[in-house]
N, C-alpha and C positions, 0 to 999 in steps of 0.2 A: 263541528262538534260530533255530528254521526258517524265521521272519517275515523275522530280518535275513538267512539266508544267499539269501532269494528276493528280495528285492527288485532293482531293476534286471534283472530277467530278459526282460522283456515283449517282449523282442526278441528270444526265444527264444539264439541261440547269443549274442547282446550280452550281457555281464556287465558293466555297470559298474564300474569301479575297487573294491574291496576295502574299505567303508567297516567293513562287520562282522570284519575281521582281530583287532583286541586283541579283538572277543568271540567269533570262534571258535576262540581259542586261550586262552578261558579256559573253551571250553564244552568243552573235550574233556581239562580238567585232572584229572576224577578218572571214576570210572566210572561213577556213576551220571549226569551232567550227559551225559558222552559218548555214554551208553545213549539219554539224553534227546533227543539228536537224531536216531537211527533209528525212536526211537516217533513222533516228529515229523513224519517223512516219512510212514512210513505213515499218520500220520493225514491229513494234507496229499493224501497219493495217493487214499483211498476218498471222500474228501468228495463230497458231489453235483458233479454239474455237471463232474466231471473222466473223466480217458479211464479210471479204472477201473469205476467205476460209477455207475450213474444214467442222466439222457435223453441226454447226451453222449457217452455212453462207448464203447468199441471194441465193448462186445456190442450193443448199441442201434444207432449207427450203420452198421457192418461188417454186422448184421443186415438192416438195411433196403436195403444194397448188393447183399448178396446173393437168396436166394430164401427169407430166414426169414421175415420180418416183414414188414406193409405202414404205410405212413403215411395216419395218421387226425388229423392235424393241420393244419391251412391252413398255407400255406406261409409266410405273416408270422408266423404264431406259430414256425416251428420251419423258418428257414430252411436249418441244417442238414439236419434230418431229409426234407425236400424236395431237396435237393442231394443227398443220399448214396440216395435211395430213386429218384430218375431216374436219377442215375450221372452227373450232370450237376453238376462242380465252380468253384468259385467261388476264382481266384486271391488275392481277397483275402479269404478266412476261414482262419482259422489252422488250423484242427482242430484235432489233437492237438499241432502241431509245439510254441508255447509251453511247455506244460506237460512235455510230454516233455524238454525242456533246461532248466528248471526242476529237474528233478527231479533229472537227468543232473548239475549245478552243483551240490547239496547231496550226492550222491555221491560227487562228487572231493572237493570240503570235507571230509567225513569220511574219507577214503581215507586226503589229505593232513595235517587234523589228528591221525588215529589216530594214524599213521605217526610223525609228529615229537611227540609228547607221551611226556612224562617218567613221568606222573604216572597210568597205566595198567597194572592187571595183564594178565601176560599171555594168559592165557586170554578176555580180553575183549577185549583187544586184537587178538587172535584171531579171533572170534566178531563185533566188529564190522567187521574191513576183511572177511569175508566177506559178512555182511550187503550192506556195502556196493556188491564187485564183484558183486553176487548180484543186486541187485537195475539197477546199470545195465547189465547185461547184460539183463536183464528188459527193460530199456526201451530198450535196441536194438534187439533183438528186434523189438517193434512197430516201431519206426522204419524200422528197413531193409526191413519188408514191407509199410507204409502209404508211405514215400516213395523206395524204392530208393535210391540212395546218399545217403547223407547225412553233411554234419560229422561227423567224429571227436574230440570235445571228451574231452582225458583228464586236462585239468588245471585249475583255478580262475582261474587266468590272463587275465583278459578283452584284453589286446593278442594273446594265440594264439589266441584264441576266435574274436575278432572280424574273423581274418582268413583263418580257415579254408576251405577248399573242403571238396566234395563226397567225401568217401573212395567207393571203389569196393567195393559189396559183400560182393565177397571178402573186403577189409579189416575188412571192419564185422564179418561174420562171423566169422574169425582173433580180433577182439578178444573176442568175445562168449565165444566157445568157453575162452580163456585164462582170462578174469574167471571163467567157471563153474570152470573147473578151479582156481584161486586158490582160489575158494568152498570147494568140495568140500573143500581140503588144511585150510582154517584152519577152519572149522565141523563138529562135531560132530554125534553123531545128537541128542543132545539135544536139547530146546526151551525156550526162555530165557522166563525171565518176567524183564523187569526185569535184573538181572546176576545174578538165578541162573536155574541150569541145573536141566532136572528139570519145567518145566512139564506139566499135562495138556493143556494149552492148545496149539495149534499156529499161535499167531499172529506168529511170525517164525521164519522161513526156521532151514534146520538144513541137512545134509552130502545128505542125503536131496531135500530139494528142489534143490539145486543140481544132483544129478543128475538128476532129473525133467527139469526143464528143458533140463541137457545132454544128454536120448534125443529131446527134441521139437528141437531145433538138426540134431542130426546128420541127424534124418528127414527136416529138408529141407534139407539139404545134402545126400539120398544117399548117405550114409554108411551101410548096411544096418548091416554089421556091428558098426561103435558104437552103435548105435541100439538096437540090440537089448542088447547088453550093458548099459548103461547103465539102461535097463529093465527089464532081468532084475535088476539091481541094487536096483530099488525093489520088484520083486512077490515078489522073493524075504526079503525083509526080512518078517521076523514083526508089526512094527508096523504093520504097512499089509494089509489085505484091503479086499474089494468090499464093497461096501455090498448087503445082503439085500435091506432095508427101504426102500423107496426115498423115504418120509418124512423119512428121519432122514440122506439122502446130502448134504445141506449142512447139518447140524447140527456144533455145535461138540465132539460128541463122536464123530462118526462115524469111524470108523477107515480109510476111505477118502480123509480129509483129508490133504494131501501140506504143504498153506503156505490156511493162511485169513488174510482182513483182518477186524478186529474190524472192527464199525458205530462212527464216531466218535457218533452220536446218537441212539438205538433207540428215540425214544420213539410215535412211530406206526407205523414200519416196523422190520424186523428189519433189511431192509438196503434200499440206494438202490434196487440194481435191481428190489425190490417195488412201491417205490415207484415206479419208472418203468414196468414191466410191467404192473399188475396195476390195473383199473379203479375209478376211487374214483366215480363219480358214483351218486349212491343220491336218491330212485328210478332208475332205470335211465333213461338215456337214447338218441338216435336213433345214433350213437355212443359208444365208452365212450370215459372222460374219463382217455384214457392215451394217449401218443403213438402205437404200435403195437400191434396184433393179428398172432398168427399167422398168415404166407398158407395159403390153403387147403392151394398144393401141400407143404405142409410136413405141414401135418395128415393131407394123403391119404395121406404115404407110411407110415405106421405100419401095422404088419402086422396082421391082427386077433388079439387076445391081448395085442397088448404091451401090459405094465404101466405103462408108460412113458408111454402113450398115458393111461392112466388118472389116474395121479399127478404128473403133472408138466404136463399140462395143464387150462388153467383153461378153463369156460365163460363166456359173459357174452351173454344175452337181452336185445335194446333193446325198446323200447316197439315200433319198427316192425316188430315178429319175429322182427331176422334176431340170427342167432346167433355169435357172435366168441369166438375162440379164443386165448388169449394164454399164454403160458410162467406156470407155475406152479413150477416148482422153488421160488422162496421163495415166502413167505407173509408175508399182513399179518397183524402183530401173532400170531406161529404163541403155538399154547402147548404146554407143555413145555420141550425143551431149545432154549436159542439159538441160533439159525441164526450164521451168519457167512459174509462174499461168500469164496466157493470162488474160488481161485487155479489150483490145481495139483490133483489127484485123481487115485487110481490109477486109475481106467476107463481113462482117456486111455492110461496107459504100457500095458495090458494091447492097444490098438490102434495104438499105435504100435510095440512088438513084433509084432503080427498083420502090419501092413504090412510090416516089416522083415524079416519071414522071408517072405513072397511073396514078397517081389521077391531072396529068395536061392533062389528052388526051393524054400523048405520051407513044402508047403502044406498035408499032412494026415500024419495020425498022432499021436503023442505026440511032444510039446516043435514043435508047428508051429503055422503062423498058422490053419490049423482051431481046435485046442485055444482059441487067445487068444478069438477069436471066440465059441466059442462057452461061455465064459467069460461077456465080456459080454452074450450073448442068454440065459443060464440069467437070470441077477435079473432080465430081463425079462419072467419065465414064458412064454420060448419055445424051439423046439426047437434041436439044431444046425444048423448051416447047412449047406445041399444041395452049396455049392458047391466044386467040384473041381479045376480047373484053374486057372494061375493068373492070368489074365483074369479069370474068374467070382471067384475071391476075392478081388483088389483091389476089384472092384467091389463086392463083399458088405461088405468092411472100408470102402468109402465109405459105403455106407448107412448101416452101424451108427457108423462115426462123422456124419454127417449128423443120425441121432434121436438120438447120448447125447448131442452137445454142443451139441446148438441153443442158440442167445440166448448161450452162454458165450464171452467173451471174440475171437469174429470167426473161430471157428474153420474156420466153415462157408466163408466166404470166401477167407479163408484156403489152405484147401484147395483148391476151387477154381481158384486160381491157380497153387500151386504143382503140383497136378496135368497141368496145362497144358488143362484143360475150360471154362473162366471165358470165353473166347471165344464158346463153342459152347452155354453155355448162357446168358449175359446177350446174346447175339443175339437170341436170343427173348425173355426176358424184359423185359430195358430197356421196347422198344416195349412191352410194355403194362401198363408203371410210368410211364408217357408222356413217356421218353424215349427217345435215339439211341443206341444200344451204339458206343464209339468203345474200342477195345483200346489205345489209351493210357490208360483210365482204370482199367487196372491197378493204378495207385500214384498217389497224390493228390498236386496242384500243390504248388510250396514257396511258401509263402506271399508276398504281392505286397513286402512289408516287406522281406525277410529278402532278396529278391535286388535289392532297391534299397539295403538298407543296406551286406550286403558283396557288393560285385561280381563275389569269385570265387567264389559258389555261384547257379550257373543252372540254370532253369527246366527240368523234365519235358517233354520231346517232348509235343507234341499241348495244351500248355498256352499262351498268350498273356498276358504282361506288358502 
């Protein structure tokens, strides 16, 4: 069913005329078929090779943009990973755009078929138009910070599709925030296996992740005050605590899990991004046999003690001595409990609250961004932070977000930019990834396609058709 509702996508906002109609209106006839197209998606979204995970993905690439990762690839083999690691973009490679309106078209589909189907109870009915705006709100999300304005597609319709403009941020944002909140009212805390409710499992979205997501929206929209609330809403939640053990913080039982994607195929790796991270050449060779190693300045910045430093980084010795450093958080073929590609985690709301009460005056004391902070530096087996004022604690809450989320999901980038620092430190940087730091390359070109096919969506400043 997923197959028919993607085809004709390849031109990202283009949707060819509607040939899957009589079967997505027979795939949303009863509830388990219905159900069958959100497992669909998800499977469709982790696959290798896409923007969740793997050597394409937003943490891989956004990694190699910013100062996590370096490229150990020749540049024909991974002409991507060459283009995002000089910061130097290529009009006519799509990145993320296809797939992200891909994904975006089988979300209205289910939105739409939920919506007009007879033949659904309501509590799934429910559960999945939340799914649904849950998840393309997820993928605006990237969209609007990898290409600034972009199409506003909210319908299946490819004559509205195909002739859309550019919406304007704020727009994009307004829809996002609404989709979450939609989410939030129709999804439970519960977690679904299939059409029941009641899972242990946390591999589709619940009321909890919708809020998750809506405290990281607000934080960068500024929004202190919802930011924080919204996050208080998740760390206050008894089902959710920090992970101790920092082995078991992308295991599929860890309780710090907020929304994981199962592996659609675990049979060498636990997940893509192992597979992409993590060096397979054996004997060891003059580089390892992985697209990127940690950069040094990633590795320097860990403080001495952090566990973090310990457990989540890998080493890797070449033949020619020298020593490479790459992200360990998964593991190949781990044993014991399952890993699963981590989505959403409470670390994250624990500094996105930190943030969010700095920048209200609330920097030390009980219930203040001290407290968050040093929250996430205790599972690090390090001390509280020194920091006072609140300069010195934005800055501390960058750090510690800079070591928890490395390689996850482009967070580091991410930041970066919405900080407004992305200038001042890819100035330096670019030049000696051997390229030219140009501050339009803030947000990546619309692909060469997409504004020769509809005319009213044009080109990124600083980009040439």
């Amino acid at each position: 069913m997923l197959i028919a509702f993607s085809t004709g996508c390849d031109k990202a906002v283009e949707i060819d005329p509607p040939a899957s109609k009589i079967v997505s209106e027979e795939a949303f006839a009863g509830n388990s078929s219905a159900t069958s197209v959100m497992t669909g998606l998800y499977s469709g979204m982790v696959k290798d090779a896409g923007f969740v995970s793997g050597i394409n993905s937003i943490s891989m690439l956004e990694g190699m943009a910013a100062d996590e990762i370096k490229n150990y690839l020749p540049a024909v083999l991974g002409s991507s990973l060459a283009e995002f690691y000089t910061n130097t973009y290529n009009v006519g490679s799509g990145y993320f755009w296809n797939e992200f309106y891909q994904r975006l078209y089988t979300c209205n589909v289910t939105i739409e078929g939920v919506t007009a189907s007879k033949g659904l109870s309501e509590p799934i009915r429910q559960q999945l138009l939340g799914e649904a705006k849950f998840v393309r709100a997820l993928i605006y999300f990237y969209a609007v910070n990898t290409y600034g304005d972009v199409p506003l597609a909210l319908t299946s319709d490819y004559r509205i599709n195909n002739t859309l403009s550019r919406a304007p941020k704020e727009q994009v944002y307004a829809q996002i925030v609404a989709d979450l909140k939609d989410a939030q009212s129709m999804m439970g805390e519960a977690y679904f296996a299939g059409i029941s409710p009641g899972s242990a499992q946390r591999a589709r979205p619940n009321k909890l992740a919708a809020t998750a997501l809506l405290a990281r929206v607000y934080l960068y929209l500024k929004d202190w005050s919802n930011a924080e609330a919204q996050a208080t809403a998740v760390i206050s939640n008894a089902a959710y605590q920090l992970e101790q053990d920092l082995n078991k913080a992308f295991t599929t039982t860890t309780k710090e899990a907020i929304w994981y994607m199962l592996t659609v195929d675990p049979i060498n790796y636990a997940t893509n991004d192992a597979q992409a991270f993590i060096p397979s050449t054996n004997p060891p060779g003059v580089t390892p046999n992985t697209p990127g190693a940690l950069s040094e300045s990633l590795v320097n910045s860990f403080e001495q003690g952090d566990s973090r430093r310990e457990k989540w980084v890998g080493t890797y010795l070449a033949n020619n001595g020298t020593t490479y450093y790459y992200p360990f958080k998964y593991q190949k073929n781990p044993s014991g409990t399952p890993e699963a590609l981590m989505v959403l985690r409470l670390s994250e709301q624990y500094l996105i609250r930190a943030e969010a009460r700095a920048q209200q005056d609330n920097i030390t004391g009980p219930g203040s961004a001290q407290e968050d902070v040093d929250a996430i530096r205790a599972k690090a087996l390090l001390t509280g932070t020194t920091a006072t004022g609140k300069d010195a604690m934005l800055a501390a809450i960058a750090q510690e977000r800079k070591i928890e989320l490395f390689s996850e999901w482009g967070h580091r980038w991410f930041d970066l930019v919405r900080t407004g620092k992305v200038d001042e430190v890819m100035s330096v940087l670019t030049p000696q990834k051997g390229g030219v730091w140009d501050p339009n390359h803030k947000i990546l070109p619309i692909p060469f396609s997409e504004t020769q096919l509809n005319h009213n969506i044009k080109q990124n400043p600083g980009y040439s058709n």
